[in-house]
C-alpha positions as CSV (number, residue, x, y, z in Angstrom):
1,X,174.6,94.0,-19.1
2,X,175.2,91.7,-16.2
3,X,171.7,91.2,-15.1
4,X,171.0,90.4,-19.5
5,X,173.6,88.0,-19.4
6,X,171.9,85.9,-16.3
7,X,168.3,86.3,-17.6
8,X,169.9,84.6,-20.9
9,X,171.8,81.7,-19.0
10,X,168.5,81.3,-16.8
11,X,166.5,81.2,-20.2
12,X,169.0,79.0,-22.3
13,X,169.3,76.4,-19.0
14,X,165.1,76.4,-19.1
15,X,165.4,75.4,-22.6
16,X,167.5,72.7,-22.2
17,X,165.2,71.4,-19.0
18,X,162.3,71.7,-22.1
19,X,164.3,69.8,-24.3
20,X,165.7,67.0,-22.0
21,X,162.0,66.3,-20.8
22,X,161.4,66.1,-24.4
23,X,163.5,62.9,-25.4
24,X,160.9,60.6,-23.1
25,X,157.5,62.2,-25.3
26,X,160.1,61.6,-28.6
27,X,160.6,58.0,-27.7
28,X,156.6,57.7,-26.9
29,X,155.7,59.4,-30.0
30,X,158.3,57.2,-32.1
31,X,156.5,54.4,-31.3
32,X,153.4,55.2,-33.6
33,X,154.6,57.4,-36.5
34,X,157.8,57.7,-38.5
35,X,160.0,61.0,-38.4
36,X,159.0,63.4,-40.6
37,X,155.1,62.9,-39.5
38,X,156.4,64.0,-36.0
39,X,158.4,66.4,-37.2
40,X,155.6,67.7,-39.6
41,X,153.2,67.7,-37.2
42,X,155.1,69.0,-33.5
43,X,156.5,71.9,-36.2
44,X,152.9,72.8,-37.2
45,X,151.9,73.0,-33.1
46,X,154.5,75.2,-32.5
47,X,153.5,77.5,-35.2
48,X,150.0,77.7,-34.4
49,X,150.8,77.9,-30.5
50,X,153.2,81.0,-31.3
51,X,150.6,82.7,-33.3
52,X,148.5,84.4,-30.5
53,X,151.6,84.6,-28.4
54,X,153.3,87.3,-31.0
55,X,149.8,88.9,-31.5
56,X,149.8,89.1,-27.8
57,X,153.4,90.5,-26.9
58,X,153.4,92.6,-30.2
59,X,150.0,94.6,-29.0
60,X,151.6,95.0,-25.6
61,X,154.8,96.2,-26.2
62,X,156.3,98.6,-28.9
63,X,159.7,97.5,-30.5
64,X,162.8,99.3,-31.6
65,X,162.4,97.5,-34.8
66,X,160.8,98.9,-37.1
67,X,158.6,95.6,-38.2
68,X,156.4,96.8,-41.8
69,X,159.0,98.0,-43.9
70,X,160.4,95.8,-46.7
71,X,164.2,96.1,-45.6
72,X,162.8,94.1,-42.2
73,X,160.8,91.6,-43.9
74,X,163.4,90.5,-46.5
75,X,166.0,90.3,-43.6
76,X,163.0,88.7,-41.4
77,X,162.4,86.2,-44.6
78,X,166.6,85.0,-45.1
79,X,166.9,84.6,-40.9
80,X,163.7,82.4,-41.0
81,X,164.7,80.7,-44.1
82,X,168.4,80.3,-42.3
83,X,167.2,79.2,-38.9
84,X,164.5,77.1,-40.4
85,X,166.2,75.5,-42.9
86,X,169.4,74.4,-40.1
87,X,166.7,73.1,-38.0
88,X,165.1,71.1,-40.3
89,X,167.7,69.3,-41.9
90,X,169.5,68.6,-38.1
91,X,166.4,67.2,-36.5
92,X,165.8,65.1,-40.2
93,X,169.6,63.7,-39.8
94,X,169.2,63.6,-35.8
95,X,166.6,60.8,-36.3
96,X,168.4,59.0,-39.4
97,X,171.4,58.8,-37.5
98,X,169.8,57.5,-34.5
99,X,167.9,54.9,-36.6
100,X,171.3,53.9,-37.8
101,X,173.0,53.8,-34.2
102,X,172.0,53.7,-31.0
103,X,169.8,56.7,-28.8
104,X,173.5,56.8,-26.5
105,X,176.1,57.1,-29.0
106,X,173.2,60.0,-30.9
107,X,173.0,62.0,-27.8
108,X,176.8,61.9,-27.3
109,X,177.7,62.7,-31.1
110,X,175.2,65.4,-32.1
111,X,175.9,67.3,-28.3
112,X,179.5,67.2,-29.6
113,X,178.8,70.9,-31.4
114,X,179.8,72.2,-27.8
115,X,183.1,71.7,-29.2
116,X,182.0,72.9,-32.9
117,X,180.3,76.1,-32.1
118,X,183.9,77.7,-30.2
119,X,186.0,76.1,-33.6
120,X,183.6,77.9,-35.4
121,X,184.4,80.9,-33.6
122,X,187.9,81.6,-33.5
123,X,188.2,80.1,-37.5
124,X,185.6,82.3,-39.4
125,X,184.6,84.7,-36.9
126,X,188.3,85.4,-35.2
127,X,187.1,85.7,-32.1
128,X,189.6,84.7,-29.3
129,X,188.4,82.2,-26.7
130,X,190.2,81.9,-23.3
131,X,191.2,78.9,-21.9
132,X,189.1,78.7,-19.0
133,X,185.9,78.3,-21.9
134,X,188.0,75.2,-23.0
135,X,188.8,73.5,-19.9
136,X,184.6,73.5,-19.8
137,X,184.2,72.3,-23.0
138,X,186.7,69.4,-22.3
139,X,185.2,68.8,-18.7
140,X,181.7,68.6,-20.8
141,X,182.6,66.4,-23.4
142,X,183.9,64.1,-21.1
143,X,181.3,64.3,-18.9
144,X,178.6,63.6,-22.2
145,X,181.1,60.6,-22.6
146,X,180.2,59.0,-19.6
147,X,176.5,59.8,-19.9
148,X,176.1,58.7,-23.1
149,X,178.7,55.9,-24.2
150,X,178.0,52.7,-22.0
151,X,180.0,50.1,-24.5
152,X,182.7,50.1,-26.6
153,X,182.8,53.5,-29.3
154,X,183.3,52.5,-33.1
155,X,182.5,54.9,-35.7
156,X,180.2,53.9,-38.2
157,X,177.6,55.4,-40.8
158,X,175.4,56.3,-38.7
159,X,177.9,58.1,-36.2
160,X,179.1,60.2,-39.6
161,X,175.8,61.4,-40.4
162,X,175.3,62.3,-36.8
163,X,178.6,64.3,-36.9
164,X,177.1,66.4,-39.4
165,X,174.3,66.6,-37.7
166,X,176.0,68.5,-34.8
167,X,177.6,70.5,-37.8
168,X,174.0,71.5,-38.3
169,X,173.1,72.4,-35.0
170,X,175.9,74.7,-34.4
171,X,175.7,76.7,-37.7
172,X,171.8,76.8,-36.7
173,X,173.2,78.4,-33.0
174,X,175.2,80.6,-34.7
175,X,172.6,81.7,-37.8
176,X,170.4,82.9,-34.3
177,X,173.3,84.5,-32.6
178,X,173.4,86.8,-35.8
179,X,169.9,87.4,-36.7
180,X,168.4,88.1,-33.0
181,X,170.2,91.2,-33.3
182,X,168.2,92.2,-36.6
183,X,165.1,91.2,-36.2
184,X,162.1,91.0,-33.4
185,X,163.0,87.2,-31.6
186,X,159.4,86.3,-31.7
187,X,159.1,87.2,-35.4
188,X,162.0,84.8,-35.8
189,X,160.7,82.1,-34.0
190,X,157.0,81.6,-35.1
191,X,158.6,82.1,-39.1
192,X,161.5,79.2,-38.3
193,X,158.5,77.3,-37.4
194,X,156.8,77.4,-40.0
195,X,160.0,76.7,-42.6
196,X,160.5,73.4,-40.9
197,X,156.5,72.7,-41.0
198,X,156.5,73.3,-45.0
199,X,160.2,71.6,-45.8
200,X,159.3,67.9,-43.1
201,X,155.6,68.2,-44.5
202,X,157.0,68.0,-48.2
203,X,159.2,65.1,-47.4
204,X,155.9,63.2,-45.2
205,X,154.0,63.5,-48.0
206,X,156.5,62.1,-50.8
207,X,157.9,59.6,-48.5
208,X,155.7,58.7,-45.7
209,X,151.8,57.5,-45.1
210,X,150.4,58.3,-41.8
211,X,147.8,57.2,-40.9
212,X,145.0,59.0,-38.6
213,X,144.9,56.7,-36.3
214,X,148.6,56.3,-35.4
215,X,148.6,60.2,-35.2
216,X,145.8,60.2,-32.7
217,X,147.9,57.5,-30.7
218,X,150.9,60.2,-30.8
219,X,148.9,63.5,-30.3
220,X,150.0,63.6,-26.1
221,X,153.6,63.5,-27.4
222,X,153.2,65.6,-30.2
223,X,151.3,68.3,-28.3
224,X,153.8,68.1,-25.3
225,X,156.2,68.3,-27.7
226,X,155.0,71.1,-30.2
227,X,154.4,73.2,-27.3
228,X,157.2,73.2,-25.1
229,X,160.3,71.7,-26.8
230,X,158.9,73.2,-29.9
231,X,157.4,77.1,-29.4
232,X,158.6,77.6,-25.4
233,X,162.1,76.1,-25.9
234,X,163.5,77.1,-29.2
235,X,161.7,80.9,-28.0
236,X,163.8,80.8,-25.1
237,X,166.8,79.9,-27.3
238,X,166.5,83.2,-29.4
239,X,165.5,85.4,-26.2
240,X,168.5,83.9,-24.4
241,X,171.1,84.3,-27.7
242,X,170.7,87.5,-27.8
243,X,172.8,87.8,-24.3
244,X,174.8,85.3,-24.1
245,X,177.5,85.1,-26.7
246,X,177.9,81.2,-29.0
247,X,180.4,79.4,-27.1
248,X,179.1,79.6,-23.9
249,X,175.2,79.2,-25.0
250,X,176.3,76.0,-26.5
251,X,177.7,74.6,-23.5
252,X,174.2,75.8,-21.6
253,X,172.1,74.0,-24.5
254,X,174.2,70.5,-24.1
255,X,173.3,70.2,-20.5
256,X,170.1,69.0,-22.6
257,X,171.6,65.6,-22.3
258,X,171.9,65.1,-18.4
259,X,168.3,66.7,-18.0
260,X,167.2,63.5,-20.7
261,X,168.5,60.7,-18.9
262,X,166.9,62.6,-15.6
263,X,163.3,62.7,-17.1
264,X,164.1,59.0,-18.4
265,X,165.0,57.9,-15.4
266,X,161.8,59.4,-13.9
267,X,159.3,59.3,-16.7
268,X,160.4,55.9,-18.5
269,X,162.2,54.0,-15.8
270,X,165.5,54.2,-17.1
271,X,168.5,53.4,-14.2
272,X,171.2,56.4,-13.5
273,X,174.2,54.6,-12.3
274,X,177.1,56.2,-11.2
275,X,178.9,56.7,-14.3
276,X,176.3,58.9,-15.2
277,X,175.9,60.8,-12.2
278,X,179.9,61.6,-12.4
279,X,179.4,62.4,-15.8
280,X,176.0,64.8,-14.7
281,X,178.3,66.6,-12.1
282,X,181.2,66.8,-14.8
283,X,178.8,69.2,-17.4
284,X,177.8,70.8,-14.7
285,X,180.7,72.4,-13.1
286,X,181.8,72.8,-16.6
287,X,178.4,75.3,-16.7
288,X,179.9,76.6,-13.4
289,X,183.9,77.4,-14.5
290,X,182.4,79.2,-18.2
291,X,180.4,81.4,-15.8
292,X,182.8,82.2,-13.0
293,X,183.1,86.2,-13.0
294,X,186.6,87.3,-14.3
295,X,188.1,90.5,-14.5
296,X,189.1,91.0,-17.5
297,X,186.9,91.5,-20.8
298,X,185.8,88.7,-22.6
């Protein structure tokens, strides 16, 4: 069980390196075609890329689930739908509310469901969390503070809708969390994939008018994007949930915002000053003190 529980931090850490690096090939993309196009389109990538990927892992190993019977696929159908559906509408709000405020106060606001996911927890799921898992989530918030937030903090629309949108996310962390136990990961992934391809498709084609050409322009984003933040990361997400309990894979996924300003800093120029290097060092030992061995059971 120990040696799970590392292989899932290691994994849910990898996916937030995936998703960090992703915010530079957003903000390139972003330049050529509006959000549910790039939505639409990464979603689509990832489904395709995770097609021969299942075929692949599915021929080669043989799962305790039993995958063709109809109890599977109807419970296979509602955690796709779930997962999917979460996804969807948190990545749509994500990019309203960023449209709406600014890229700092976003990343600040929507990693705030480090705090949401353990509330979560102990309200509807009564499950006690100790105070060491509290100290890191205030040490984290704080440190996402000083990353993010570099003038004065007002609440406005924008900010609410972005509040909901870290709403979103954790109820999406928490609909994996429960279904990774009942059904194959892979099969979870590849079908969350394709929800959110059909529902930000919908939406591009009521609402948007892309053109090919601005597409072709965003196709190194979209690929870099469909492909690792998209099939790779959120794969690594469900592998990792299903050994590392909500609260603490939370405060793994939010170290997504120091590993974004990193690759902007490297990929797009962007200074680190200090204030974000003490708030860097901040999430991290908050990573450090959740994982600290203790000796009772958790």
């Amino acid at each position: 069980m120990k040696n799970n529980n590392t292989l899932g931090v290691l994994m849910l850490l990898l996916a937030a390196l995936i998703w960090g690096s992703a915010f530079s090939a957003q903000s390139i993309g972003a330049r050529y075609i509006n959000a549910y196009t790039f939505l639409a389109i990464r979603s689509w990538i990832s489904f395709i890329a995770m097609i021969p990927v299942v075929y692949f892992f599915k021929k080669k190993r043989s799962s305790k689930k039993d995958t063709n019977n109809k109890s599977y696929k109807k419970i296979l159908f509602i955690a796709s739908l779930c997962s999917g559906f979460f996804l969807f509408i948190a990545s749509a709000m994500q990019q309203i509310g960023i449209q709406e405020s600014n890229a700092s106060k976003a990343g600040f606001i929507t990693a705030l469901y480090v705090i949401l996911v353990p509330l979560i927890s102990i309200i509807f799921l009564k499950i006690k969390e100790g105070i060491r898992l509290w100290v890191s989530v205030v040490l984290s918030v704080i440190g996402l503070f000083l990353l993010c937030i570099h003038s004065d903090f007002t609440l406005q629309y924008g900010d609410a809708i972005l509040l909901f949108c870290a709403l979103l996310f954790a109820m999406q962390i928490f609909t994996v969390a429960h279904f990774v136990k009942k059904v194959d990961v892979l099969d979870l992934s590849i079908f969350q994939f394709l929800v959110v391809a059909c529902f930000s498709s919908i939406i591009m084609i009521i609402f948007e008018r892309p053109s090919i050409e601005m597409i072709i322009k965003a196709m190194p984003a979209l690929l870099f994007v469909g492909l690792l933040s998209g099939a790779c990361g959120y794969t690594l997400q469900n592998i990792g949930q299903q050994y590392v309990r909500p609260s603490i894979a939370s405060l793994l996924m939010s170290l997504e915002s120091v590993f974004s300003a990193i690759f902007a800093w490297i990929i797009l120029g962007e200074v680190l000053g200090n204030r974000e290097m003490i708030g860097a060092i901040l999430m991290f030992t908050a990573i450090i003190l959740a994982q600290l061995p203790i000796k009772r059971t958790e």
